[in-house]
C-alpha positions as CSV (number, residue, x, y, z in Angstrom):
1,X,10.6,-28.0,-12.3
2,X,8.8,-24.8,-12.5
3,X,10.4,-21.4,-12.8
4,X,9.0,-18.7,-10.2
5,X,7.6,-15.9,-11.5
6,X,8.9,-13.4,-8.5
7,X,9.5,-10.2,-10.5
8,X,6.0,-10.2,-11.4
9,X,4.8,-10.4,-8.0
10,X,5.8,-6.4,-7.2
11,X,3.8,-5.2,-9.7
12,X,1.3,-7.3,-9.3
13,X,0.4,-5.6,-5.6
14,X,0.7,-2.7,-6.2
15,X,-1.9,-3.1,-9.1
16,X,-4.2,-4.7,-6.5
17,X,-3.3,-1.7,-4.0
18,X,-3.7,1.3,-5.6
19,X,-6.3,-0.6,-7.3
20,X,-8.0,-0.6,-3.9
21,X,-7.4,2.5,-3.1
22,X,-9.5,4.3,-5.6
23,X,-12.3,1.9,-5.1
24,X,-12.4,2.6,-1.1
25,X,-11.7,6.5,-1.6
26,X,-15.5,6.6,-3.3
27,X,-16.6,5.0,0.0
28,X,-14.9,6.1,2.9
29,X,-14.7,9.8,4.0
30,X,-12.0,12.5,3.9
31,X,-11.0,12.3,7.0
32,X,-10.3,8.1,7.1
33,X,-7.7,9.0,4.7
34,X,-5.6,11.8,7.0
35,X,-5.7,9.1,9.4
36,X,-4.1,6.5,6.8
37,X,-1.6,9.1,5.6
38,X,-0.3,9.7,9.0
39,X,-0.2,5.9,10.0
40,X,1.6,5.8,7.0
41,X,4.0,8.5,7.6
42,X,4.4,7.0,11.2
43,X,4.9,3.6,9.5
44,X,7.5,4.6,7.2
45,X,9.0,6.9,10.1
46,X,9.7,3.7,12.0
47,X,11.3,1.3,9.5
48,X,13.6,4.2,8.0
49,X,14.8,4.0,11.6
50,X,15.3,0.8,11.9
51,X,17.1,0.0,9.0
């Protein structure tokens, strides 16, 4: 049987997001990203108050 490799998998996205990020920032404008930040904050909002 194979072995998962799950504690990889974290670092692994992240990689890909932030990885994303800095491609799209040299595309999109300023203001796309204040709208992200706040859906974010919003985001984050809700599932600290739901856990």
């Amino acid at each position: 049987m194979r072995r998962r490799r799950r504690p990889r998998l974290l670092p692994g996205l992240i990689c890909v997001g932030v990885g994303l990020v800095i491609i799209l920032s040299m595309i999109l404008p300023v203001k796309f990203w204040w709208f992200v930040l706040g859906m974010a904050l919003i985001g984050l909002g809700l599932y600290l108050m739901r856990c």
